[in-house]
N, C-alpha and C positions, 0 to 999 in steps of 0.2 A: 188448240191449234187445228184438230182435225176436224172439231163440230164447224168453225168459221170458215175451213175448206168446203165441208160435206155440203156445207149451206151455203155457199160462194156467196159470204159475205168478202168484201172487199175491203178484209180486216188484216194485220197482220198482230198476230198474238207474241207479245214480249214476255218472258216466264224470268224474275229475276230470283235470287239468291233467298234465304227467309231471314227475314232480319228477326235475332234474335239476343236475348239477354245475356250476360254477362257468362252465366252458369250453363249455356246454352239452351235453355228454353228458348221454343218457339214464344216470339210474340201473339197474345194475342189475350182478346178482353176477359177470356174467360179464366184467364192468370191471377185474375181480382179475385176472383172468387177462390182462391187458392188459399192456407197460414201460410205463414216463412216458412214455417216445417216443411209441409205437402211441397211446395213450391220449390223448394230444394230437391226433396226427394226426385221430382219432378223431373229433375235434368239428366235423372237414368233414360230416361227414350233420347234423349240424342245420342247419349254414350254409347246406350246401343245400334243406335244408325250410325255413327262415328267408328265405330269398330269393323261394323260390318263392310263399310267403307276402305276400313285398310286394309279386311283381308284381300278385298273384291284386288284393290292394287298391287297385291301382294298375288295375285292368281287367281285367286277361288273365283270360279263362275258359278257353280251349280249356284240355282235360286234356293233352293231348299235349307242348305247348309247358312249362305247368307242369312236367310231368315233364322236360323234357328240362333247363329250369333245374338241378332236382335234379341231374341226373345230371351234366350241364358242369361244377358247384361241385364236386361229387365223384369225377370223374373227372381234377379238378386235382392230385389227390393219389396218385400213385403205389402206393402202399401200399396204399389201398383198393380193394377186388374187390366191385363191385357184384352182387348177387344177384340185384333187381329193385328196381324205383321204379312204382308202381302209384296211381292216384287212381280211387277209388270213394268209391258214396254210403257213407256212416256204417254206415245201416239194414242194406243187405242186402250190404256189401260186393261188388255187381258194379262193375266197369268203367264209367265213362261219359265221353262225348267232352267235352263241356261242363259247367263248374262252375255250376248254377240257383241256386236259393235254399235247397235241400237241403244240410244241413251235408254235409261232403264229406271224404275222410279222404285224408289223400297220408302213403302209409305205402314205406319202405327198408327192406329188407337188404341190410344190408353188413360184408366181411368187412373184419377190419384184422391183418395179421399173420394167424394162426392161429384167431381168435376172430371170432365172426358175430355181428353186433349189428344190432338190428331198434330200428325209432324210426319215428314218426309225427307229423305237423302235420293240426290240423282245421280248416277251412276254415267258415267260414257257425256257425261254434260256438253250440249252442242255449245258453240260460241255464238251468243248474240251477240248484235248492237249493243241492245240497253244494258246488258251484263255491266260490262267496264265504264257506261254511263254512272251507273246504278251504285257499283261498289266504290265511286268514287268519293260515295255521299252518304251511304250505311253500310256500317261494320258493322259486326259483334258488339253488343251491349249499348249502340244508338237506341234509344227508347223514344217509341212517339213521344214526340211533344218537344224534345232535343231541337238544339240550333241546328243541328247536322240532320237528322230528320227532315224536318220542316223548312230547309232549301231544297233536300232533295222533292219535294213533293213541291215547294213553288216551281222549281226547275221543270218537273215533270208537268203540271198545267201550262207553262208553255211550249210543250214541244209534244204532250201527249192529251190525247184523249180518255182520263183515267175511265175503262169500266166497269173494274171489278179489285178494291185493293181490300186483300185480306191477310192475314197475321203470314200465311205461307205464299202468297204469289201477287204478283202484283200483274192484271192483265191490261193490256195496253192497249189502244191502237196510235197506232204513229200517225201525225196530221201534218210535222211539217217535211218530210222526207226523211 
């Protein structure tokens, strides 16, 4: 949202939910390259954003501690080889010690087996539009290729301008208001 400010493009950037597998995996292609095993294992990086997530509701601001949540739930799992666990603002993606009132991104990389999988939880989450568009049409464990999928995405070519859809964000620009 900030780069299509910075560059006054006359975009507006829609950031929805990550639609993800049953087990909570992130979607996304490089999941193929996963066994059933790994792929399971796998669903420790969201458990770890999901935890971190309830303490954050539960009080805890410090970023540090947040992160270290993360990292404890995922470093239970042998398998997984941490790359980083980082929490910044949304906006400008810097670092910051304390979660305010600024949505706030607690974004992983993590390897599982031979395969590097990136995943993120947001914190302080603004209210868009597309949000309650969005969720109306992918839940949890909707997989491309799904009837509920693939309306949402015909729905979205008439009403958006898809320009960037990846396993974690789906960026938008709005064409018809």
């Amino acid at each position: 949202r900030r780069l299509t400010r910075d560059l006054g493009f006359e975009t507006e950037i829609v950031v929805l939910p990550t639609v993800r597998e049953e087990s909570g995996l992130a979607m996304s292609s490089r999941n193929a390259r996963l066994s059933d095993e790994e792929r399971e294992k796998a669903a420790v990086i969201f458990r770890g954003l999901r935890e971190a997530k309830v303490a954050f509701k539960k009080g805890e601001r410090n970023a540090l501690k947040l992160a270290e949540i993360v990292h404890e739930t995922i470093s239970a799992e042998p398998t997984a080889q941490i790359d980083y666990i980082s929490v910044v603002d949304s906006e400008t993606l810097q670092p910051i010690e304390k979660v305010g009132d600024n949505e706030t991104l607690i974004a992983a990389a993590v390897s599982v087996g031979s395969v590097r999988l990136i995943d993120n939880i947001v914190l302080n989450r603004k209210k868009y539009l597309g949000l309650k568009f969005a969720s109306k049409y992918v839940e949890p464990g909707h997989r491309s290729g799904s009837p509920e999928y693939e309306k949402y995405q015909d729905l979205c070519r008439g009403s958006f301008r898809v320009l960037c859809l990846c396993p974690d964000r789906l960026w938008a620009d709005v064409a018809n208001g």
